[in-house]
C-alpha positions as CSV (number, residue, x, y, z in Angstrom):
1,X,-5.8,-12.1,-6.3
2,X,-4.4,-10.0,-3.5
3,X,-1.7,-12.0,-1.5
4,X,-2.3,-11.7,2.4
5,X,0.0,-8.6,4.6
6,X,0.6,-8.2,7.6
7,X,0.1,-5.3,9.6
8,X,3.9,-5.0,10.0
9,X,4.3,-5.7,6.2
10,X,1.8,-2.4,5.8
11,X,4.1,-0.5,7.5
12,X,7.1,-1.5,5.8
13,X,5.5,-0.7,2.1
14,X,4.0,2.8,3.8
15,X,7.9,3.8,4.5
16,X,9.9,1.9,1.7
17,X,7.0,4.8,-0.7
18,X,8.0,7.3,1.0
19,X,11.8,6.2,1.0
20,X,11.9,5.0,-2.4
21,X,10.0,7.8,-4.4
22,X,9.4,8.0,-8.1
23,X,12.7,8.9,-9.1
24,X,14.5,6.2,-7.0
25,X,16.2,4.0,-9.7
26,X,14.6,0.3,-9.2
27,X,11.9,1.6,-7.0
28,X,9.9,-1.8,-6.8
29,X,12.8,-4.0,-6.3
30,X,13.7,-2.0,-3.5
31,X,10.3,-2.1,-1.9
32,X,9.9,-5.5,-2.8
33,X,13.5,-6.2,-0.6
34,X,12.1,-4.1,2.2
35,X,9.0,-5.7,3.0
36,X,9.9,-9.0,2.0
37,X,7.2,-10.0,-1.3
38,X,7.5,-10.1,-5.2
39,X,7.5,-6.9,-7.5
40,X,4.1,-8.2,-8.7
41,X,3.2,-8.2,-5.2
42,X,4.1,-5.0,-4.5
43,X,2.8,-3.4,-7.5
44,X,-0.2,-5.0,-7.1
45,X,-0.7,-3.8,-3.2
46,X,0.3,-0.7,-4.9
47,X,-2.6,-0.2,-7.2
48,X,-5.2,-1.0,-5.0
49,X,-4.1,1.4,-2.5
50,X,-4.2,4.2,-5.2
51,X,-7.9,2.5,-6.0
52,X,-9.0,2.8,-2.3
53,X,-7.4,6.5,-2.2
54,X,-9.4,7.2,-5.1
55,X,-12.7,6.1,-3.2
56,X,-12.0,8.1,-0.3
57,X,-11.4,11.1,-2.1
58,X,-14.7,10.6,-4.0
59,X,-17.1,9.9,-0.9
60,X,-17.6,6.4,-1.6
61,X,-16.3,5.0,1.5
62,X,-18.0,6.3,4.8
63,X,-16.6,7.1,8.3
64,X,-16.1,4.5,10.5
65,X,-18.9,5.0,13.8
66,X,-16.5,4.8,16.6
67,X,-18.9,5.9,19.0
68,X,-21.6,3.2,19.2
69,X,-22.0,-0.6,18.8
């Protein structure tokens, strides 16, 4: 089950990955410290995002319509 985040929370695990990259020694500790959850949460949050990157890169999520309601 996918723990709620905040907007700001978003942002702070969009720059901890880019700050803490692969090679960064204790990676998910330190993203966990910056955006204030649990490894698990963060490693969860983690693998969906590569999940919905996946989607997206295969068609199966469509455009947002912007221009009409």
């Amino acid at each position: 089950m996918e723990s709620s985040w905040t907007p700001r929370q978003n942002k702070l695990f969009e720059d901890a990955l880019a700050t803490y990259d692969r090679e960064t020694h204790d990676r998910w500790q330190n993203v966990a410290r910056a955006v204030g959850k649990s490894v698990e949460e963060v490693k969860r949050h983690y693998e969906i995002l590569k999940e919905d990157v996946r989607r997206i890169e295969r068609g199966q999520v469509p455009f947002p319509n912007y221009t009409g309601s």
